[in-house]
C-alpha positions in Angstrom: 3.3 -19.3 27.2 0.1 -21.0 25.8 -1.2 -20.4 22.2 -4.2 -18.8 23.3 -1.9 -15.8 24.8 -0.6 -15.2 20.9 -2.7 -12.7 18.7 -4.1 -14.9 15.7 -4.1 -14.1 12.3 -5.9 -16.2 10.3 -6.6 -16.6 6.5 -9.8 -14.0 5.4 -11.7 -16.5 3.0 -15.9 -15.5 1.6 -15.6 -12.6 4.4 -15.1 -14.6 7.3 -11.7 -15.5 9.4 -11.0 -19.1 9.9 -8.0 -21.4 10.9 -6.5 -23.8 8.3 -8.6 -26.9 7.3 -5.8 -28.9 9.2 -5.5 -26.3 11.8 -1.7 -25.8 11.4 -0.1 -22.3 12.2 3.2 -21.0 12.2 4.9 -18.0 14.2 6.0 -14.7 13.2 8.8 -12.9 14.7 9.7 -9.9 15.7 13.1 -8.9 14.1 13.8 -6.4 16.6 13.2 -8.1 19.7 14.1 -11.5 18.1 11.1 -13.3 19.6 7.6 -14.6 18.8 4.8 -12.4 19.1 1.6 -14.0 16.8 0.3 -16.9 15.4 -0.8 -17.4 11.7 -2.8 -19.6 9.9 -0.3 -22.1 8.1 -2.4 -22.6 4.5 -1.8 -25.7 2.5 -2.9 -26.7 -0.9 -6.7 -27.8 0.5 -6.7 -23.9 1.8 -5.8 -22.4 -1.6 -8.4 -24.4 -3.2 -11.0 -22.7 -0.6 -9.7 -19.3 -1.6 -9.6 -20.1 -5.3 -13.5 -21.2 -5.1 -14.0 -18.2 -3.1 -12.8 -16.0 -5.1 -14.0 -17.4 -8.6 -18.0 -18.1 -7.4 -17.4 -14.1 -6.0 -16.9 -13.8 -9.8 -19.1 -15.5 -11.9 -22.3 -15.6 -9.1 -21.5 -12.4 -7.0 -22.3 -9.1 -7.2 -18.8 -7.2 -7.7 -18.1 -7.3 -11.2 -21.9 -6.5 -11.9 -21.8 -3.1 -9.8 -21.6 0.1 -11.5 -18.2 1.8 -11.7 -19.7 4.6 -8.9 -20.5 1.6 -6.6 -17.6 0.3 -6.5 -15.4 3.4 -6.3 -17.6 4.1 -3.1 -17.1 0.6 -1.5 -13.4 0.9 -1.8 -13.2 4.7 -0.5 -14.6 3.3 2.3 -12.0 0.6 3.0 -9.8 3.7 2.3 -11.8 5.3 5.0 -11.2 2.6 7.6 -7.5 2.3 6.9 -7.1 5.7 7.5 -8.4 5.4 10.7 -6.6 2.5 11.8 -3.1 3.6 10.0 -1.8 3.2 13.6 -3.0 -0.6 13.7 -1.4 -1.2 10.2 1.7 0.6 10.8 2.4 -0.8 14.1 1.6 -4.6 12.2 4.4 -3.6 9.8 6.7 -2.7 12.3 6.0 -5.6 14.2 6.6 -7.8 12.0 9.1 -6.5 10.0 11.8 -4.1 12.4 10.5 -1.2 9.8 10.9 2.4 11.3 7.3 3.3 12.6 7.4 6.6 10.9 8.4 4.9 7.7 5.4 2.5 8.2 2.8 5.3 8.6 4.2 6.5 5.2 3.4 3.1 3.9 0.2 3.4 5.1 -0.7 6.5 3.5 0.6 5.2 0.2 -1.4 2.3 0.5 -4.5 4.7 0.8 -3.7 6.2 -2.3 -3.0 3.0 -4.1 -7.3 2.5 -3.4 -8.2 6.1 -4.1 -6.5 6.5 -7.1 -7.6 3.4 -8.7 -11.3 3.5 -7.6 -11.4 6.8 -9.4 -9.1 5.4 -12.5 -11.5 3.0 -13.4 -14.7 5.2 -12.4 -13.7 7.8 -14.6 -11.8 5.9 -17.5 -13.0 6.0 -21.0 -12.4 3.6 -23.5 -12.0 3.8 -27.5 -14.5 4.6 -30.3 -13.2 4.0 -34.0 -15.5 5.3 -36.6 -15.0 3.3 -39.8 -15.5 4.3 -43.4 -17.5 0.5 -44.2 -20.6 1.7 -42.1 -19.6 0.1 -39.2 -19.0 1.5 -35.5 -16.5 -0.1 -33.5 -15.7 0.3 -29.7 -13.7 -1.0 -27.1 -15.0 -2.5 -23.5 -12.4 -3.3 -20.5 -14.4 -5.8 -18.9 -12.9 -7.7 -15.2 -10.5 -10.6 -15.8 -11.4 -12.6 -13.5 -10.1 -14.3 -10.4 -6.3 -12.8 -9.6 -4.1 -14.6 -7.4 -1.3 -11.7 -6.0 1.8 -12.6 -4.3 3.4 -9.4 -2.3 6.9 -9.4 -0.7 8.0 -8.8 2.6 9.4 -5.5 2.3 6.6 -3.3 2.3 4.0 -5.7 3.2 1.2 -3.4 3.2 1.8 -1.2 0.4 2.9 -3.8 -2.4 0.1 -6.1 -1.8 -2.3 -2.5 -2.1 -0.3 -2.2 -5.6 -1.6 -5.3 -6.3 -4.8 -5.6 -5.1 -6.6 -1.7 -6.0 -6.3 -2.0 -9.4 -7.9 -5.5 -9.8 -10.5 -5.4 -7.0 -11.5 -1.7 -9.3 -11.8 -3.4 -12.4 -14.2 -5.7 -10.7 -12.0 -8.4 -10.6 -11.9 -10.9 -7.3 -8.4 -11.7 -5.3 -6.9 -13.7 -3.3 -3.6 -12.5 -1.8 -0.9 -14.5 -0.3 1.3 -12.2 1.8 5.2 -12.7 2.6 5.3 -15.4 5.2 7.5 -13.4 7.4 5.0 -10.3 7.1 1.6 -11.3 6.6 -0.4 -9.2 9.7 -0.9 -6.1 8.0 -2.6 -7.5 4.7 -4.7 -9.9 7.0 -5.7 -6.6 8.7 -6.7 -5.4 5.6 -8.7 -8.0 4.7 -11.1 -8.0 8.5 -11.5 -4.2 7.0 -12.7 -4.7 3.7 -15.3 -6.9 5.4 -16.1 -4.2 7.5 -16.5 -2.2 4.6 -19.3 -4.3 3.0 -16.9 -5.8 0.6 -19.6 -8.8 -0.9 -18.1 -11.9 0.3 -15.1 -13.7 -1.9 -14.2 -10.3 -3.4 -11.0 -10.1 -1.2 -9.8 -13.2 0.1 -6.4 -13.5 2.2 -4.4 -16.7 2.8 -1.2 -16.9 4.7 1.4 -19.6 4.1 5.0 -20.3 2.4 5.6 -20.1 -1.3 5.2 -24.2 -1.3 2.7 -25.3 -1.1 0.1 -22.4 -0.3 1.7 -20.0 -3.3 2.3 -22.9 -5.9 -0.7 -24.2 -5.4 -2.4 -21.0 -5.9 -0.3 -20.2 -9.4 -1.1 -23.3 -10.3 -4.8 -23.5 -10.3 -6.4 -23.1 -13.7 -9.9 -21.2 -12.1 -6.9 -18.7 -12.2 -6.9 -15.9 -14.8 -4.1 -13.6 -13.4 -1.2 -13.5 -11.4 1.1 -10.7 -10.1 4.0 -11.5 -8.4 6.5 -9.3 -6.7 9.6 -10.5 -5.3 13.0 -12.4 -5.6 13.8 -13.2 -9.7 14.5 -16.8 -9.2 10.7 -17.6 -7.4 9.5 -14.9 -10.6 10.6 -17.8 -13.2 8.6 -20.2 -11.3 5.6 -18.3 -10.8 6.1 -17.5 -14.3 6.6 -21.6 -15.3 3.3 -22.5 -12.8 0.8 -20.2 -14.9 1.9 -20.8 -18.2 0.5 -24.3 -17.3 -3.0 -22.5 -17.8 -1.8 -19.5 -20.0 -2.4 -17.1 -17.2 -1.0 -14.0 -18.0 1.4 -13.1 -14.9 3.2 -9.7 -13.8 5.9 -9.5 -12.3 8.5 -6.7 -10.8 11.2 -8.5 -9.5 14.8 -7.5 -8.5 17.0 -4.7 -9.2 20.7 -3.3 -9.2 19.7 0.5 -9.4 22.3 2.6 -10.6 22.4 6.1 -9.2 24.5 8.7 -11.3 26.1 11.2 -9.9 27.8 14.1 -12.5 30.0 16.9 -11.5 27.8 19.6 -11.9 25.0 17.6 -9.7 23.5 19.7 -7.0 25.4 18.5 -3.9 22.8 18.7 -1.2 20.4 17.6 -2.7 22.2 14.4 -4.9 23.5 12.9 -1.2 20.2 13.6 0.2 18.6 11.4 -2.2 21.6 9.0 -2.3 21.0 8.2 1.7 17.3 7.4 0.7 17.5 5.5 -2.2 20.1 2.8 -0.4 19.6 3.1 3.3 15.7 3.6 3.4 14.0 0.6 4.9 17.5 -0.4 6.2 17.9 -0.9 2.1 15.4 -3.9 1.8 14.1 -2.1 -1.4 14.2 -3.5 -4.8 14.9 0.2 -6.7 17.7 0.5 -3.9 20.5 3.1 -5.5 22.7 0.0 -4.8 25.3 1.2 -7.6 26.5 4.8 -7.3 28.9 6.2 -9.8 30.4 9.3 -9.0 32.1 11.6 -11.6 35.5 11.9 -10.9 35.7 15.9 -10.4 32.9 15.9 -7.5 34.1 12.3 -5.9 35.9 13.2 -2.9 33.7 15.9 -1.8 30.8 13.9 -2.4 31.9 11.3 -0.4 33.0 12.6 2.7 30.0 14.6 2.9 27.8 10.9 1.7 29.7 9.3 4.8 28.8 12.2 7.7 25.1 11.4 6.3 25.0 7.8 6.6 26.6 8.1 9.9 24.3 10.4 11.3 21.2 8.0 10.8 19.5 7.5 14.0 19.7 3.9 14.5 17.2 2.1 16.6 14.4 0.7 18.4 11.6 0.4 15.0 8.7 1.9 17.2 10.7 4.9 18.5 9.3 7.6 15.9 12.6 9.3 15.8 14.1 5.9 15.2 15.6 6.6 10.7 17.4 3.2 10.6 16.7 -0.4 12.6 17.0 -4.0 11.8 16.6 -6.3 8.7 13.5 -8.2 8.1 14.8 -11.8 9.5 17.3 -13.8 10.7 17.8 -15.3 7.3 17.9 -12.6 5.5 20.6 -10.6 7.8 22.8 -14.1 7.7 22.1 -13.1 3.9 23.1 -9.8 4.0 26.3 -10.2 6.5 27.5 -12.8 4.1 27.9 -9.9 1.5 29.7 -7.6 4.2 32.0 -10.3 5.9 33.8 -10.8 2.3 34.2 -7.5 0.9 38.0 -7.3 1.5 38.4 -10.6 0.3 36.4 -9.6 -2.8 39.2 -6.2 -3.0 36.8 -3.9 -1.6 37.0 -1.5 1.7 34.5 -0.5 3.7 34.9 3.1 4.2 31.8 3.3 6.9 29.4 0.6 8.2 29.5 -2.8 9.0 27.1 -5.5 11.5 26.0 -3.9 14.9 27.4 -5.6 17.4 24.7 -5.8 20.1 23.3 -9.1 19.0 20.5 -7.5 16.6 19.6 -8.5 12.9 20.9 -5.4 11.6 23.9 -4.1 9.8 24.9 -0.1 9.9 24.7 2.2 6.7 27.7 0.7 5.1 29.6 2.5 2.1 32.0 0.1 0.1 34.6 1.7 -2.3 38.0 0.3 -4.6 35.2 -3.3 -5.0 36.6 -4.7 -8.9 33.7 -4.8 -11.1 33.4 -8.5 -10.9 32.5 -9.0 -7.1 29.6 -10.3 -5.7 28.8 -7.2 -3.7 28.9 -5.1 -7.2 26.9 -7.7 -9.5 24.3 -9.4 -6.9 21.2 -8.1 -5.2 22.2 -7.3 -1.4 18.9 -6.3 -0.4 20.5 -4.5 2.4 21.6 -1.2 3.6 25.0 -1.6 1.5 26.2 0.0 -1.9 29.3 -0.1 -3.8 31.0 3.7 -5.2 33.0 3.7 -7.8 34.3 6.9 -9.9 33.4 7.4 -13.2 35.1 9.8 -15.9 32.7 10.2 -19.1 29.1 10.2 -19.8 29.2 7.4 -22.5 31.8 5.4 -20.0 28.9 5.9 -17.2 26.5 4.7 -19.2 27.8 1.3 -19.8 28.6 0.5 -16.7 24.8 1.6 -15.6 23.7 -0.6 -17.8 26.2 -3.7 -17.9 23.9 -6.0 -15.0 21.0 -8.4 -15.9 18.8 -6.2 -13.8 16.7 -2.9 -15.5 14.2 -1.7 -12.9 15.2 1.6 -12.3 18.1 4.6 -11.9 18.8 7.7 -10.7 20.8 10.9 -12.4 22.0 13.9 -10.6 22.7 16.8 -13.0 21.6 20.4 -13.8 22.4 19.8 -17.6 19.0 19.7 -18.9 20.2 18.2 -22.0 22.6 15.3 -20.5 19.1 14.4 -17.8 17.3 14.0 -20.7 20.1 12.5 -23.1 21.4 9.9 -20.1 18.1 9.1 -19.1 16.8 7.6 -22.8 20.3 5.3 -23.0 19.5 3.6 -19.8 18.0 0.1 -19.8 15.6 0.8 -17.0 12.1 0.5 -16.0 11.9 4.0 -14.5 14.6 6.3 -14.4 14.9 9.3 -11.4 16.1 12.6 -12.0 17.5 14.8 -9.5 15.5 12.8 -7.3 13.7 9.1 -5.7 10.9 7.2 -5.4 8.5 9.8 -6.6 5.6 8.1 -7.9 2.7 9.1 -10.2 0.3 6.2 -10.1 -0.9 7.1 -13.3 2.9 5.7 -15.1 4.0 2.8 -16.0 6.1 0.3 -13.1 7.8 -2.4 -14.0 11.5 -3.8 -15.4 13.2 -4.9 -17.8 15.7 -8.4 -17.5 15.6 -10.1 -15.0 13.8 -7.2 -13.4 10.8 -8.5 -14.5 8.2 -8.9 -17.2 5.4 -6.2 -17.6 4.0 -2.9 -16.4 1.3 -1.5 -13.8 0.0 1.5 -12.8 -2.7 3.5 -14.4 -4.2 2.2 -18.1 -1.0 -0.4 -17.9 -2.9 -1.8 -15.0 -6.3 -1.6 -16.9 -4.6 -3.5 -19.4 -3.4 -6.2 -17.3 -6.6 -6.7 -15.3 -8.8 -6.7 -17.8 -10.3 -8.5 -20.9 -10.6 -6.0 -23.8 -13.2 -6.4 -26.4 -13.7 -5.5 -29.3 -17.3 -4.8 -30.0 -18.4 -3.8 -34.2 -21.8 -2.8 -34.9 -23.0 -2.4 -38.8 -25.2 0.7 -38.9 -28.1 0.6 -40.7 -27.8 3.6 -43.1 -31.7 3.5 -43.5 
């Protein structure tokens, strides 16, 4: 089969879609089907330049940072508009790409559109500080753009994450370019053909595809840069981290995660394995607040799992397009070697699956898999999986819960599962966590803060924590004339 019979996805650099200077590409595959099925432009370091320049004359000569707040709240409800109306297209692209379930995707989709709304209104309707000072002086604050932000967003939600990134900036009237996942990068190129279509001036939203070296480096690295988020694996966090200290960029970054999901005895039942099966087994658990740790209180630990077990087993695995389809394959080929490394040793490591293990019909996937009896020292327990696998192990007391929740070098997020008003709100201030879950999972307010602590990551986003991050504040002191 010729290249021409490949869909293209190029980079989307000063509104237009072009091919890499050097014309290179590389092929994404679909993880169900195992097989090629596009072509994407391969950027290199001459590409990232173009974007940077893009973006940063898109800044200091274009229009976008100059429009009113109302203007540009309108132009991005309107790429709200048209994502809405292709949410098919973009789902589908995630799917694709990724072996995500196609009702999961259209989920994404929808969070993606409310990443734009909510952050065209934020910044529309924000007010800023006024401090009245005894000296005859007036002093106020203005949140004025950055800058140029170069975001990096992972292959796990590869629509939504990158939204995360981009709303907020592109708000504030910041310009961006966005490198997407190499082994997901359809759906963000998408996006970027519709924010032309919405009348996005050109360099405003810039999209170049490539790997981490040298398309991503050489975007960190580039001192017309004045911001980076990142989100992704914690070792590539340190050198995104490393590459814009070089020009004191400030960078944010939400990186891994070892959630730890608590379970007490007098924990709803229903609803705390409902919300265990999501928080691990979602997106076949390729999700960085993945409930990858669950403790289970001693007097509720057999019940809890044998009813835990029927539910992971009932997942409808599948075919990623079928819309009943709960559960399908992993990402890659890479990352399922990953994964299946983690499962093929558990015994060795003194653990035993209780349900789960690889399908065994060739596919990149591995079945909702449930590992008890694991010491507290195995890999499985103490490493990221990123896959649809978590550890149990019984706990006894609140305070002997509470150090093992918190004895990793991960803090992104946990769950807790009690109706004791007073232990939610005592358990949930002792954990060293980003955000912490009660009695339920992945509920989101965009207005609070996201982010981690250790090697979870450095920062917050969402709402004014976002304002902060994506903007300059300035201080501005006027003497009054007292006449």
């Amino acid at each position: 089969m010729s290249a021409e019979q490949y869909p293209f996805f190029g980079h989307v650099i000063d509104n237009v879609e072009v091919e890499s200077l050097d014309g290179a590409r590389f092929d994404t595959v679909n993880p169900w089907t195992r097989r090629k099925w596009a072509e994407v432009a391969q950027g290199s370091a001459a590409d990232a330049d173009r974007a940077v320049a893009a973006a940063r004359r898109a800044f200091d000569e274009g229009p976008w940072p100059r429009l009113g707040r109302h203007e540009r709240a309108a132009l991005i409800h309107r790429l709200a508009d048209l994502m809405e109306r292709d949410a098919e297209i973009l789902a589908g692209l995630d799917t694709t790409d990724m072996g995500k379930p196609h009702a999961q995707a259209l989920h994404d989709v929808a969070r993606s559109v409310l990443n734009f709304r909510f952050f065209a209104d934020h910044q529309r309707d924000s007010t800023a500080e006024v401090m009245p000072m005894d000296t005859g002086h007036h002093t106020y604050v203005e949140y004025g753009p950055a800058g140029v932000v170069v975001a990096i967003s992972p292959w796990n939600f590869p629509l939504m994450m990158a939204t995360w990134k981009i709303a907020p900036a592109i708000a504030w009237g910041n310009t961006v370019v966005i490198k997407p996942a190499e082994d997901t990068p359809t759906s963000v190129v998408h996006l970027g053909r519709l924010a032309v279509e919405a009348g996005f001036p050109p360099g405003v939203l810039n999209v170049l595809n490539g790997y981490g070296v040298p398309a991503g480096s050489a975007l960190t690295q580039d001192p017309r840069v004045d911001r980076v988020t990142f989100t992704g694996e914690s070792g590539t966090g340190k050198v995104v981290m490393e590459a814009a200290a070089s020009h004191l960029a400030p960078v944010s970054l939400e990186l891994g995660g070892k959630g730890a999901n608590i379970v007490f005895d007098d924990a709803d039942l229903d609803n705390a394995v409902h919300w265990a099966v999501e928080a691990i087994f979602r997106n076949a658990g390729q999700v960085c607040l993945a409930g990858s740790r669950l403790f289970v209180q001693d007097g509720l630990y057999d019940e809890f799992l044998d009813r835990f077990r029927a539910a992971a087993e009932a997942l409808r695995y599948g075919d990623p397009t079928d819309s009943a389809t709960q559960f399908s394959c992993l990402a890659s080929e890479e990352h399922f070697r990953k994964v299946k490394g983690y499962v093929d040793t558990v015994e060795e490591e003194g653990g035993k699956i209780l349900t789960g293990g690889l399908v065994e019909d060739g596919a990149w996937a591995v079945k909702p898999t449930i590992v008890v009896d694991l010491p507290l020292e195995a890999s499985q327990y103490c490493q990221e999986i990123f896959g649809p696998v978590v550890v149990v192990n019984k706990f006894h007391t609140e305070d002997e819960v509470v150090e093992l929740a918190n004895d990793t070098r991960y803090g992104l997020n946990a769950m807790v599962f009690t109706e004791n008003l007073s232990r939610a709100h005592r358990v949930s201030s002792r954990l060293r966590a980003g955000t912490v879950w009660v009695n339920c999972f992945f509920i989101r307010d965009l207005r609070t803060p996201f982010g981690g602590v250790g090697d979870s990551g450095v920062g917050r986003e969402g709402g004014t924590f976002s304002r902060e991050f994506f903007t300059e504040p300035k201080a501005v002191v006027m003497q009054i004339d007292r006449g």
